[in-house]
C-alpha positions in Angstrom: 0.0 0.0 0.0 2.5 2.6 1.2 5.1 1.1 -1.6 2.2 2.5 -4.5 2.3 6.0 -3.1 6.0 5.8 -4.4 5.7 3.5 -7.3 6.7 4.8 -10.7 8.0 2.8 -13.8 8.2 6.3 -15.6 10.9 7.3 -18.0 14.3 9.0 -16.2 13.1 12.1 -18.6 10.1 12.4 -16.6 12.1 14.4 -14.5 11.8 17.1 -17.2 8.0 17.2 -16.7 8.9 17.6 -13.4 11.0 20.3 -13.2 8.5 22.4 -15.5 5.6 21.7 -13.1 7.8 22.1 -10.1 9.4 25.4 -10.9 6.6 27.6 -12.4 4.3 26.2 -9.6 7.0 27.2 -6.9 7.9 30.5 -8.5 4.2 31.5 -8.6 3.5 30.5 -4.7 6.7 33.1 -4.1 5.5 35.3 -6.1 1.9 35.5 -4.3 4.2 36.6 -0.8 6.4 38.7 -2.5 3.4 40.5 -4.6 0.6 40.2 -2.8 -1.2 43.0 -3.8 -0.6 41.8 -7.6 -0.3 38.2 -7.5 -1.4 37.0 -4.4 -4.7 38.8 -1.8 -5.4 41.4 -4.1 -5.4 39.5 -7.6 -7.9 37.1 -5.5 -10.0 40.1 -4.4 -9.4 41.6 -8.2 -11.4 38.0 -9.9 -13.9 37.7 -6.8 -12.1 34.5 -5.2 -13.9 34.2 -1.2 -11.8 35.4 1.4 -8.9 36.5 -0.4 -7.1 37.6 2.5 -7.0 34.1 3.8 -7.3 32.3 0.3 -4.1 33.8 -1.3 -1.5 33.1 1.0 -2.7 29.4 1.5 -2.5 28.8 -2.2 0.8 30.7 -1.8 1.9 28.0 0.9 0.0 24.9 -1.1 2.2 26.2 -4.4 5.3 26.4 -2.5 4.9 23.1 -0.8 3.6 21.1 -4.1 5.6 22.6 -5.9 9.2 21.5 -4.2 7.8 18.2 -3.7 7.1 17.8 -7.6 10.5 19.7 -7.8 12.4 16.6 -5.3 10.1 13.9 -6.5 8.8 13.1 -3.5 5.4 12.1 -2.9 4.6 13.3 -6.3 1.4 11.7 -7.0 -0.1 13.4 -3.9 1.3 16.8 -4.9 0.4 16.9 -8.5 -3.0 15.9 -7.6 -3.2 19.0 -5.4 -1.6 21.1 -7.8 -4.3 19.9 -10.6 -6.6 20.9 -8.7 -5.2 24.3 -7.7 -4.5 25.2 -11.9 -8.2 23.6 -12.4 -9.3 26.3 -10.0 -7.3 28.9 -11.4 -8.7 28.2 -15.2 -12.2 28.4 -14.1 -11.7 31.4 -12.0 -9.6 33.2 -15.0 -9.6 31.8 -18.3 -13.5 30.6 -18.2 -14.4 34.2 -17.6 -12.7 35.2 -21.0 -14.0 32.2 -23.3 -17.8 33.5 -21.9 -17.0 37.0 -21.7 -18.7 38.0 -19.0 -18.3 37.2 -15.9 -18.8 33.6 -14.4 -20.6 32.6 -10.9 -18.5 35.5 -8.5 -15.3 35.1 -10.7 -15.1 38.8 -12.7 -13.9 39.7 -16.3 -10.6 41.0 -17.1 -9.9 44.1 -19.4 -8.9 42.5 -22.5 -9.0 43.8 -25.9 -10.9 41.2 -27.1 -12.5 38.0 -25.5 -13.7 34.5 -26.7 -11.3 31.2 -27.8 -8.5 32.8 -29.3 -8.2 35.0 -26.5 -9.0 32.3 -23.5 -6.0 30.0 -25.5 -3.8 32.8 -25.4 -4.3 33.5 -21.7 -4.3 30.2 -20.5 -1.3 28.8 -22.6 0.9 28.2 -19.3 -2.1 27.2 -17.0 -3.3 24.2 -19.2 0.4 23.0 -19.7 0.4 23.1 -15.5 -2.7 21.0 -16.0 -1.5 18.3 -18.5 2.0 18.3 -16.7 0.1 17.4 -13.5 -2.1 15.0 -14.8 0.7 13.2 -16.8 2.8 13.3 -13.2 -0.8 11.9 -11.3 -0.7 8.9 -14.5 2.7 8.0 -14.3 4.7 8.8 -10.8 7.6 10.6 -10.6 10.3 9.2 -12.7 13.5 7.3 -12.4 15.5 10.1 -10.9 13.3 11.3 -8.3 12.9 10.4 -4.8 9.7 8.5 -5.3 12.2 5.7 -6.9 14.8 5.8 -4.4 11.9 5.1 -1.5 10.1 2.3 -3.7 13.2 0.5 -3.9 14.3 0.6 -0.2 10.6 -0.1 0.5 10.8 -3.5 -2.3 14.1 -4.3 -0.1 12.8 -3.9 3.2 9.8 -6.4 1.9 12.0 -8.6 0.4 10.7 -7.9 -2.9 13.1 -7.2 -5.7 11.0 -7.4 -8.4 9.7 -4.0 -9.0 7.2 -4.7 -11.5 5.7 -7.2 -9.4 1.8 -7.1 -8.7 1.0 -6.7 -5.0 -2.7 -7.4 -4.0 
């Protein structure tokens, strides 16, 4: 049981994915302390996100976190499950407003010069690759360089099972 939270039988170039995802959701969390009236409290207030005060530095903290963990490979699948849920947020909050072009439930419009598709695409360009890089880390674990592998193996070893692509039940 505690072996699959660590399991991963991904390519070593997963770590690639990994350090995309990692870094730009780590940079961001930063960015939300260091820019709060911008980026973090007051960009919440700005789209109508409840209790921004409250709501910007925890995603701060859950970005920071998440993010270093995806950045380490450690507990990854946990992490990028949190952090696709954080960017799924995020697009419907943001980007949704702008395909519709009005505002959506308490989420408000931007000033853009033009909304719609074209415009929601060009918007959300780095949030959906933070999606599909979070979902591909949820699919497929962490990779061969990554701390998720180094744990699986000591925990195989501990259980006296070498074969990693054995089937547990």
């Amino acid at each position: 049981m505690i072996e699959s939270l660590f399991r991963t039988h991904a390519p070593a170039a997963t770590v690639l994915v990994r350090l995309m995802v990692g870094a730009v959701f780590l940079s961001e969390g930063i960015q939300k302390f260091l820019f709060p009236a911008e980026l973090g409290a007051g960009r919440f207030a700005k789209i109508g996100i409840p209790a921004p005060d409250v709501m910007g530095p925890f995603v701060g903290g859950v970005e920071i976190v998440c993010g270093g963990l995806v950045l380490l490979g450690l507990l990854t699948r946990p992490a990028a499950l949190i952090l696709l849920i954080n960017i799924s947020v995020a697009l419907l909050s943001t980007k949704l407003p702008i395909l519709l072009g009005h505002g959506f439930w308490t989420f408000s419009l931007p000033k853009l010069q033009r909304y719609g598709f074209w415009s929601m695409a060009h918007e959300a360009r780095t949030d959906l690759c933070m999606w599909l890089g979070s979902l591909l880390l949820i699919l497929v674990g962490a990779g061969a360089i990554s701390l998720d592998a180094v744990l699986a193996r000591r925990f195989r070893r501990a259980c006296g099972n070498s074969d990693p692509h054995r089937k547990s039940g």
